[in-house]
C-alpha positions in Angstrom: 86.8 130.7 120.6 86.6 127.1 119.3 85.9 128.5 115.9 88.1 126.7 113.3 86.4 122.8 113.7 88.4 119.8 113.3 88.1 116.1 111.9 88.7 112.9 114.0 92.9 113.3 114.0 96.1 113.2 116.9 98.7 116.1 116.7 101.9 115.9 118.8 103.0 117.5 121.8 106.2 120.1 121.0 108.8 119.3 124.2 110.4 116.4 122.0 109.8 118.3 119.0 113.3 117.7 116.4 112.9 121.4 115.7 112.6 123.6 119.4 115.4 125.2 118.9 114.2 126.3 115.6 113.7 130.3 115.4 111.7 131.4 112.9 112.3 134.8 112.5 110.2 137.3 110.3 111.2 141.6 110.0 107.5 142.6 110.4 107.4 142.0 114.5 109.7 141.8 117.3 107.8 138.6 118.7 110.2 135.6 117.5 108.3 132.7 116.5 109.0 129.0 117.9 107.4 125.9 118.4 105.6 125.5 121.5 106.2 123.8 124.5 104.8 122.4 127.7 104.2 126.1 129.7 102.8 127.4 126.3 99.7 125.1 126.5 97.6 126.8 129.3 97.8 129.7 127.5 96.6 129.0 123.9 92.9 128.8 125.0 93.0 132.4 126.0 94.4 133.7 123.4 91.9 132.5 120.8 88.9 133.3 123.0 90.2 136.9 123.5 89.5 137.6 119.7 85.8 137.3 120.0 85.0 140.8 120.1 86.5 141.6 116.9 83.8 139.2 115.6 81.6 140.9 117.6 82.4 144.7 116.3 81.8 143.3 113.3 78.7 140.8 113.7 77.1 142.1 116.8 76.3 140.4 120.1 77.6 136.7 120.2 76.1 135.8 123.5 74.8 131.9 123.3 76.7 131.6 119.8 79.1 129.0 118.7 81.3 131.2 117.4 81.7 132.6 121.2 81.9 128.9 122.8 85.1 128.1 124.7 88.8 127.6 123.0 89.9 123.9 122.4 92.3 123.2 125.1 95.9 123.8 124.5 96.5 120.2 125.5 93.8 118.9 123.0 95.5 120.8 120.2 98.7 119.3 121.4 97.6 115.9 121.7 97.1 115.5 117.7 99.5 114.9 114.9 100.7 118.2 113.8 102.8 120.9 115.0 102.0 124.6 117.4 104.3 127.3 117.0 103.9 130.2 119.1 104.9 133.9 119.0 106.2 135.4 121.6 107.5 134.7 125.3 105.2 134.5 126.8 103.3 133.5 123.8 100.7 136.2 122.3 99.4 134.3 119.1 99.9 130.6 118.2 99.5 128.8 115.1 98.0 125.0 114.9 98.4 123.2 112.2 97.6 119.5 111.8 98.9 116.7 109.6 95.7 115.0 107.6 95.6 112.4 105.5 97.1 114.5 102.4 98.1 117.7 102.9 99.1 120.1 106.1 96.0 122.0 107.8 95.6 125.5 109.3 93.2 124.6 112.1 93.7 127.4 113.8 95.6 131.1 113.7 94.8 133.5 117.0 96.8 136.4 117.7 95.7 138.1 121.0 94.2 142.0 120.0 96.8 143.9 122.4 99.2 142.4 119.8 96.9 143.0 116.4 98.2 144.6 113.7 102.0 144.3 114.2 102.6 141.5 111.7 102.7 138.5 114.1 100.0 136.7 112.8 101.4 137.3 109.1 104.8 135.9 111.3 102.9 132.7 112.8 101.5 131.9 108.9 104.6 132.2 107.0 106.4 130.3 109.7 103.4 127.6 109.5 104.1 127.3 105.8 108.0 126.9 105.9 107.4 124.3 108.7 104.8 122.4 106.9 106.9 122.7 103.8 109.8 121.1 106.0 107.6 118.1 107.1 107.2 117.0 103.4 103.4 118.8 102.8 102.8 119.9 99.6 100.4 122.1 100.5 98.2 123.8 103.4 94.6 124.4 103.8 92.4 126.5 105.8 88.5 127.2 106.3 87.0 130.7 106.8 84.8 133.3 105.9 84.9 134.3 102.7 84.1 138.0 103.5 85.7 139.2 107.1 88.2 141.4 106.0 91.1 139.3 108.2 89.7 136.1 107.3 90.2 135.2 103.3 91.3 138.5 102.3 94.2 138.5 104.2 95.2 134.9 103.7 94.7 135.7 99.9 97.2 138.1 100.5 99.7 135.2 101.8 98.9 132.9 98.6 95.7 131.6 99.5 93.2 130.6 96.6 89.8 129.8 97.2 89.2 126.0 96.2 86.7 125.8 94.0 83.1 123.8 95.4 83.2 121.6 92.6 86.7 120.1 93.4 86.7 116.4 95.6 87.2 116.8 98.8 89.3 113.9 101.4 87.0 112.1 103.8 88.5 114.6 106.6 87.8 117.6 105.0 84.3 116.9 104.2 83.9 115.7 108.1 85.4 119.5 109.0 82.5 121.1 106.6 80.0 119.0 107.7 80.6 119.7 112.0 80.9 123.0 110.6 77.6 123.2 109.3 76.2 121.3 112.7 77.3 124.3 114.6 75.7 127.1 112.4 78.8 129.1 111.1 77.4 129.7 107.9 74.6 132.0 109.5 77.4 134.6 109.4 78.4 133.9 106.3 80.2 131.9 103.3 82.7 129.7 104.5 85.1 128.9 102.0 88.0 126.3 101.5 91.2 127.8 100.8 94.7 126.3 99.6 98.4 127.3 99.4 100.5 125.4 97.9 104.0 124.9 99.3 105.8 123.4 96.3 105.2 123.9 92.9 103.3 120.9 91.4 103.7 119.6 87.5 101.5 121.4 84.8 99.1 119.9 82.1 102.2 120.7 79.7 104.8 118.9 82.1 102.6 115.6 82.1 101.4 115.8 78.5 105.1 116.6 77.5 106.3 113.6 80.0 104.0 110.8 78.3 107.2 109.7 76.2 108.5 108.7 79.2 105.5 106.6 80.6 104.7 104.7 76.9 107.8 103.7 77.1 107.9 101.6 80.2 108.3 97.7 79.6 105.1 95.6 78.1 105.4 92.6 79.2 108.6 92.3 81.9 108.6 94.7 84.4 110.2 95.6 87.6 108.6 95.9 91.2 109.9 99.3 92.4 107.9 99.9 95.8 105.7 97.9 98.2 104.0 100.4 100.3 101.9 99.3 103.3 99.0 101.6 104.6 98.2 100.1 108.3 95.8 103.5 109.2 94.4 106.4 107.2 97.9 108.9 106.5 99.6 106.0 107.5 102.7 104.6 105.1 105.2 102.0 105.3 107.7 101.2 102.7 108.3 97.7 102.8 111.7 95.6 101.9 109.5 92.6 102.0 105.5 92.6 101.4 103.5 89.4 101.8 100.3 88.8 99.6 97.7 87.0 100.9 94.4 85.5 98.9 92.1 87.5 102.0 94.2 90.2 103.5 95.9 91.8 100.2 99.2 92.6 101.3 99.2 91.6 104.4 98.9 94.4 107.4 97.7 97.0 104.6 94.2 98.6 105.6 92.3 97.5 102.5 90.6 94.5 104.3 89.3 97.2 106.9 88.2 99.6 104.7 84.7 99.2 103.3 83.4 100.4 99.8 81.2 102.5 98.2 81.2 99.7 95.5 79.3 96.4 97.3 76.0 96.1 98.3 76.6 95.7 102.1 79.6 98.7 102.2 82.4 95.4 102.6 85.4 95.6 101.0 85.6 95.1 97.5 87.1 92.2 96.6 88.2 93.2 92.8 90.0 96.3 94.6 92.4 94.5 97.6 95.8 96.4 95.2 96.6 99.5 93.7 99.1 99.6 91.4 100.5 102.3 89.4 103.6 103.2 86.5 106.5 104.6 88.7 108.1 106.7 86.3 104.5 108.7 86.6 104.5 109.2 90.1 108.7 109.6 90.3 107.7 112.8 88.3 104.9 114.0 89.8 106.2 113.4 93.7 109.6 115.3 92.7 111.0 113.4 95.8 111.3 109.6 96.5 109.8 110.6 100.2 106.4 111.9 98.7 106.2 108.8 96.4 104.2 106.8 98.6 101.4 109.1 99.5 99.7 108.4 96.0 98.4 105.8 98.0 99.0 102.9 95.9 100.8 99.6 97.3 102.7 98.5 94.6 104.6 101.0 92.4 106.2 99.4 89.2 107.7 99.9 86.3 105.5 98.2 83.6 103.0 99.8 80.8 99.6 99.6 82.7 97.4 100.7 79.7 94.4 98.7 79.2 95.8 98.1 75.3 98.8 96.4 76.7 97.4 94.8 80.3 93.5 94.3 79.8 91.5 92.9 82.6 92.1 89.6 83.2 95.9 89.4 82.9 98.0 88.5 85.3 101.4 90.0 86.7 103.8 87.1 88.2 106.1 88.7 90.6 109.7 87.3 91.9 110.2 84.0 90.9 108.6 81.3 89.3 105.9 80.1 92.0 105.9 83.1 93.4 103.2 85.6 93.7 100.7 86.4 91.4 97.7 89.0 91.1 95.1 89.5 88.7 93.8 92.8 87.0 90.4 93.4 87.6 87.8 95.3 85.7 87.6 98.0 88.6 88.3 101.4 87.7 91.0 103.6 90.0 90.8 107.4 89.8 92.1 109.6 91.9 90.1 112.1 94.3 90.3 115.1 96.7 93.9 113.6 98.8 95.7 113.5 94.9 94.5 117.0 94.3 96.3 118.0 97.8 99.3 115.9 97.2 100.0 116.4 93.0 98.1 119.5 92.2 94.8 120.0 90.7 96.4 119.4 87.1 97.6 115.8 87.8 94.0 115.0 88.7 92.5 116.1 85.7 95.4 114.9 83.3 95.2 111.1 84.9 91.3 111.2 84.1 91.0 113.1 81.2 91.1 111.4 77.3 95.0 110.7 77.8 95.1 109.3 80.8 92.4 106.5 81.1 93.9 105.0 78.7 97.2 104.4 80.0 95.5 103.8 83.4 97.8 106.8 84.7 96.2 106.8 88.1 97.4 103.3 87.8 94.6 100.0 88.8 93.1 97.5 90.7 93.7 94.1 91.0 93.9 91.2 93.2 95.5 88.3 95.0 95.4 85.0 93.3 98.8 83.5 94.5 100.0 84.0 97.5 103.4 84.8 98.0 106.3 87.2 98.8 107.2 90.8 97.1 110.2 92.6 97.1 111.4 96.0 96.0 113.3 94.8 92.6 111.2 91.3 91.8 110.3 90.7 87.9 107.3 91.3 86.8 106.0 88.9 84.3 102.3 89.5 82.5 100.5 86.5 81.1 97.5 88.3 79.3 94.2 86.0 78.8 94.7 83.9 76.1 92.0 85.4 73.5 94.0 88.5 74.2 97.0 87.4 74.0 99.7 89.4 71.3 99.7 86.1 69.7 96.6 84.8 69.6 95.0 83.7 66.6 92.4 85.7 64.8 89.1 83.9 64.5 
């Protein structure tokens, strides 16, 4: 039962996999769970197609609808970024879950019925979680019916929350509602979002009672911390060296692919080739340098980036003299659905709310006026516009 519908994304095979001879062990069933391998594959189709007629006991004849069309390949799930662990040998349930652009998701949990109700699918979702957890996620989503009772009420039971309809959503996710839609599942009722997170993400208090911290970053000598490069959506590289360029942006960085919401023809805006934001901010809300570069930014520095103290127009000199040099623009750079998924739900509404416009906490836009390299460490020198300059005299 192709139920659970997925987004444009690859997920890995599990033979090579760091972790096979992981055992992930759990009191509630004898079935051990493990990642899958090659001889697991053929199998995974039929076990999610055998759980159609608990759908139908509860629904009623199926016959001709998508929810009874065939399982997704075992060797389709495998060929996606991601990880399958299986329970049992041979397997009787398997877990998918796929690496998106954010966060971890659970595209699919089947457990065949002979094996219902002996805790392995509880075993396969736990196990999901730690692995996920282990891969760097900082939390995992699901979609299902809001009102089956082993659909949402169970995975509320495994510290699921419903995410709200009014929270953003990443490009994937809305791509995963929207094929769901195309197929009809709604007709058999409310499908619903759900999220657990995997590690605990900084409050409204932690933030507010962090801004010290942030106001005091330099004014107007900084230091380049991180050049991140983002060749393909998920994608990061941390550079040593980055190379700015007046048409490309950092050069090999997917900005001069990407088009925008923001121009007339859908072209990349211009004013928005960078992203920068305060590293002390995201240091604290990643909680580990290795999540750091999934706010999505390409430069990370440590420099006040209020628009008091760096208004449009200013420009940040980086490295040495003659070196690089990119100007703020007048664009404005929130955050959206993937820094939900990656910093929590509070860190959204702290970096847009009344304190953290301000301070730009979700950091800025700017572009390339000098070409030139960046490195992890360069100064970073602001020459503000001379009328708003600290200095300048009043008229």
């Amino acid at each position: 039962m192709g139920r659970e519908t997925s987004g444009v994304v690859h997920l890995a095979a599990c033979d090579d996999d760091p972790h096979d001879g992981r055992i992930y062990s759990d009191p509630v069933t004898d079935h051990a769970v493990r990642p899958a391998r090659a001889r697991d594959l053929p199998l995974l189709a039929g076990i999610e197609d055998s759980g159609l007629s608990m759908f139908e006991d509860v629904l009623g004849d199926l016959t001709g609808d998508p929810l009874a069309s065939p399982a997704v390949s075992g060797r389709d799930r495998a060929n996606e970024p991601g990880f399958i662990l299986v329970a049992g040998d041979p397997a009787v349930g398997f877990a998918h879950v796929r690496d998106l652009e954010s966060h971890a998701h659970l595209d699919q949990i089947s457990v065949h019925p002979d094996h219902a109700r002996r805790g392995v699918g509880a075993a396969l979702l736990e196990a999901a979680a730690e692995r996920a957890t282990l891969k760097g996620h900082g939390s995992l989503t699901l979609t299902t019916y809001a009102d089956i009772a082993w659909n949402a009420p169970f995975y509320a039971r495994h510290g699921f929350v419903e995410v709200g309809d009014d929270e953003p959503r990443t490009g994937t996710q809305l791509a995963i509602s929207d094929a769901e839609a195309r197929l009809g599942l709604g007709r058999h009722g409310r499908r619903i979002w759900m999220r657990r997170v995997l590690r605990a993400h900084r409050s409204t208090e932690d933030i507010a009672d962090f801004l010290p911290t942030v106001d005091a970053s330099p004014r107007d000598v900084g230091t380049l911390k991180a050049v991140v490069r983002r060749p393909g959506p998920g994608q990061r590289e941390v550079l040593d060296v980055g190379h700015l360029d007046l048409v490309e942006g950092l050069v090999g960085d997917s900005w001069v692919g990407r088009g925008s919401r923001r121009t007339p023809d859908g072209s990349p805006h211009p004013d928005m080739q960078l992203n920068l934001m305060n590293h002390r901010l995201v240091e604290f809300l990643a909680q580990d340098p290795e999540r750091e570069r999934l706010a999505g930014d390409q430069m990370f520095v440590d420099l006040d980036l209020s628009h008091d103290h760096l208004p449009a127009g200013s420009e940040l000199h980086i490295g040495a003299p003659g070196g690089a040099v990119v100007v703020v623009t007048d664009q404005p750079h929130h955050g959206c659905g993937k820094f939900i998924a990656r910093f929590g739900k509070d860190a959204l509404t702290f970096v847009n709310g009344p304190e953290g416009r301000p301070r730009r906490l979700r950091g800025l836009c700017a572009k390339v006026v000098r070409p030139g390299p960046v490195r992890p460490g360069d100064e970073v020198r602001v020459v503000r516009p001379p009328a708003l300059a600290p200095d300048a005299p009043a008229e």
